[in-house]
N, C-alpha and C positions, 0 to 999 in steps of 0.2 A: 306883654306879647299879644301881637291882634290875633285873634281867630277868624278873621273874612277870607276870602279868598281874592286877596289883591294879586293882581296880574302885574308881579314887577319889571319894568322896563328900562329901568333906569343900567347902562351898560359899566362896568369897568372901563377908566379910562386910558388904562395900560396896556388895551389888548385891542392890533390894529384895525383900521375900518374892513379891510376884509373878512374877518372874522363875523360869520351870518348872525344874524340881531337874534337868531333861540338859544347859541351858544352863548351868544354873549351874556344875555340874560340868564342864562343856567348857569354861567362864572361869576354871574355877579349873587345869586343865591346861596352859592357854597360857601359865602362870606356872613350869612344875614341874621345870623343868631348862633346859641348854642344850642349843638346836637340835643332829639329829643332823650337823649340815652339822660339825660340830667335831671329829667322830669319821671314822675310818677307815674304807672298807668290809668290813676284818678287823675292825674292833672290834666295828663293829654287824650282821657276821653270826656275830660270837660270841655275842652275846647274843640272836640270831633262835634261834641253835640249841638255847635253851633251853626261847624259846616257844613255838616250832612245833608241838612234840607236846601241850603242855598245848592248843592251839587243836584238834588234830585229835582231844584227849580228850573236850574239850567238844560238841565237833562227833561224836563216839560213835563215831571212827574210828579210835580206838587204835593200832590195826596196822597202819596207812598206813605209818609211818616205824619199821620196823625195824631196818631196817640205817643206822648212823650215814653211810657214805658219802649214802644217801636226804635225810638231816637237814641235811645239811654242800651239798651241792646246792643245797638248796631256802634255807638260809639264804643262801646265796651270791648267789641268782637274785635274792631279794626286798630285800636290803643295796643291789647295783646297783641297785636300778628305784627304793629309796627315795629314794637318792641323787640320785637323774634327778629324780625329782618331786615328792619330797617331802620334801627334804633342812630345809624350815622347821621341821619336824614336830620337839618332844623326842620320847623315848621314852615317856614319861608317854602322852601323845597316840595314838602308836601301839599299846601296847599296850589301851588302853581302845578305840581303835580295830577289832582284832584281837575282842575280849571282844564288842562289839556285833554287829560280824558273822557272828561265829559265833552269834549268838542268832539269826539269820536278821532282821534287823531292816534290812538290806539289801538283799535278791532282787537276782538279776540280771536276772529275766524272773517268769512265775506259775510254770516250772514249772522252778524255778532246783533243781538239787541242793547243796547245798552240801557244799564240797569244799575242803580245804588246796592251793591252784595258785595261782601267781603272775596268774592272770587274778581270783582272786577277791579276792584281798589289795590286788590293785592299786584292783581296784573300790572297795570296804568302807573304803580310804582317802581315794581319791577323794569318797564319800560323806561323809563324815566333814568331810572340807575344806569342803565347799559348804553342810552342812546346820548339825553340831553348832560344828563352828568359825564358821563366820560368822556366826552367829545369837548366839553368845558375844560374839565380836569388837563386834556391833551392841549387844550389853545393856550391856559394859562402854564405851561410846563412850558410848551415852545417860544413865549411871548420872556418868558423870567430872563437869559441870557441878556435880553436888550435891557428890557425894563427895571430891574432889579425887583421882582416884587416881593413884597414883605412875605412873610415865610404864613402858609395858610395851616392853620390850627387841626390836628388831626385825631379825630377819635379812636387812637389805637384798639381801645379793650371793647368801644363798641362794635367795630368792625371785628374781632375776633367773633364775640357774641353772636355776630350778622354771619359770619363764616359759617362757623359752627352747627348753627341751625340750616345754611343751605344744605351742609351734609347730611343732616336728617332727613332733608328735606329730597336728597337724591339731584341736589340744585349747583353740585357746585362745580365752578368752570373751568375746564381743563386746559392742560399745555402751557403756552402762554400767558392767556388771558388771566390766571389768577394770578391775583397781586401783581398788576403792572408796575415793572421800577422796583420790586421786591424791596416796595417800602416798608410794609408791615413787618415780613423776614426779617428785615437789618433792623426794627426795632426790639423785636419779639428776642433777636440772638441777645443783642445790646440789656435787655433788662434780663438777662439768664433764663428765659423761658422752655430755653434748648437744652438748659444742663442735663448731662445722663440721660436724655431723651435715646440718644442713640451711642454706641463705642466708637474708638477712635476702628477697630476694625470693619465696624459694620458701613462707615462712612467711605474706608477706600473703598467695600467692595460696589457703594452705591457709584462712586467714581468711576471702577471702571465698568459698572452694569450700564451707564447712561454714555460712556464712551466707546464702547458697544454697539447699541443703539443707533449714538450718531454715524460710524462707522459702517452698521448696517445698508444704510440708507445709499439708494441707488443715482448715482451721479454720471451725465452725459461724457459722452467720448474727450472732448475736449473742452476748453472755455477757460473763465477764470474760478468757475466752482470745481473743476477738476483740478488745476493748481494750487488752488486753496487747499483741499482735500489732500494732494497729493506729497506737501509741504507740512500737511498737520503730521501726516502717518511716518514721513522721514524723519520731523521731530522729537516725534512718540518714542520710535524706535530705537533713536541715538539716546536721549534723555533717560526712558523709562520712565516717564511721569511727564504730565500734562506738560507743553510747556507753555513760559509766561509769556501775555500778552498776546498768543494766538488766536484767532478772533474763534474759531474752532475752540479752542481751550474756556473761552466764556461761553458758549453755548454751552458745554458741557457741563460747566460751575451752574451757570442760570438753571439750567434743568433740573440739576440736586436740589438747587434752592428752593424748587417750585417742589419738588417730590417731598423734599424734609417736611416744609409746612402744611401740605396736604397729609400727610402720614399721621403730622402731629394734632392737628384739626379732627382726623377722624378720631385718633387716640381718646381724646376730649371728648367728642363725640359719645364715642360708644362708654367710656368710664363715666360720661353725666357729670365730669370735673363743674365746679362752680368757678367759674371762668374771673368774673370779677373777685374771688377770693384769692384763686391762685395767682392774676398777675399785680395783685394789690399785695400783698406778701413779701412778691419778689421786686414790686419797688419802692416797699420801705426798706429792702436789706441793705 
């Protein structure tokens, strides 16, 4: 595996011209190796300790890193924190990560210095996740209907790992945004990760606490959200229980979904569970 910082350009050729040449290349990264979660934190700050100074050379700070003990430090520092949070990430990813940042195409603030410290590396990644990855992740999901693309390899336990630690971290994304597609959900339910987590009561009551919620929510005089709305509540009523295939009735489900796994994240959280024990356990059961 290289340690340079090659600037991959080469696009997927599944995903149409429209599709802007940074996404495409962030789609074509999420393919480019295996997650750093497979590697050591010796392994993969041996190979920081090679990028580091090509990043502080780009960055026109050459003699930051003199002294190799300096090198070996900072590769040390940035291996654990990737680990913590970004263990999904190949190296492919990070270094192009690394490449962007130091073009300044991330600020921390207007009047950001930029600088080789694990405050900024962490940032420049973070970035990276939310903007270049996701917006990848969205082109290659819209693109699969036509194209049929081969199914992309997913670091389920690393991404919990990566959760996990946002909660420490006071980092993790609310409402929607976590776990778009309640990929991770439907795998996490699938290998029993949910068993006994919660009762079968405590789940209607979260049912109707989030149908609630939506019901709360203040809807204009008329339109098609007031019909919608107004067809949810008729069917509520007659039924007693959600009914099926109401597009209302899946907001409500989606919502539990995101509330279960955030509940169960924090659970983990705060119990210090060994994350890779517990769902290695439950899939060899």
């Amino acid at each position: 595996m290289s340690t340079d910082l090659t600037f991959y350009t080469v696009a997927p050729a599944h995903l149409p011209p429209s599709v802007p040449a940074p996404v495409r290349t962030a789609a074509l990264l999420l393919s480019a190796g295996e997650p750093v979660s497979t590697l050591s934190t010796d392994e993969l700050g041996d190979m920081l300790v090679s990028a580091i100074p090509g990043v502080a050379f780009l960055l026109g700070h050459s003699r930051q890193f003199v002294k190799q003990d300096d090198i070996d430090m900072m590769a040390e520092a940035v291996a654990e924190m990737v680990h913590r949070r970004f263990a999904r990430l190949n190296w492919a990813e990070i270094s192009h990560a690394l490449r962007r940042g130091a073009s300044g195409e991330w600020p921390r603030s207007e009047d950001d210095v930029l600088l080789v410290s694990l405050p900024h590396i962490t940032h420049w990644l973070t970035c990276y996740c939310k903007e270049a990855r996701a917006e990848a992740q969205l082109a290659l999901q819209a693109a699969a209907p036509v194209a049929a693309l081969p199914a992309l390899r997913i670091d389920y336990v690393g991404s919990v790992i990566n959760y996990v630690e946002l909660v420490r971290a006071g980092e993790l994304p609310t409402g929607f945004e976590l776990d778009m597609g309640n990929v991770l959900y439907t795998w996490l339910k699938k290998v029993g990760a949910f068993t006994d987590f919660r009762t079968a009561e405590q789940y209607a009551t979260m049912r109707q606490e989030e149908t609630d919620r939506l019901l709360a929510v203040k809807l204009p005089e008329s339109g098609a959200a007031r019909r919608e709305y107004t067809s949810f509540v008729n069917a509520l009523g007659a039924l007693g229980e959600l009914p099926d295939s109401h597009p209302l009735s899946r907001s409500v489900v989606n919502a539990c979904k995101k509330r279960v796994l955030r509940e169960w994240l924090e659970h983990h959280s705060k119990a210090g569970t060994d994350i890779v024990d517990f769902l290695t356990t439950r899939l060899a059961a």
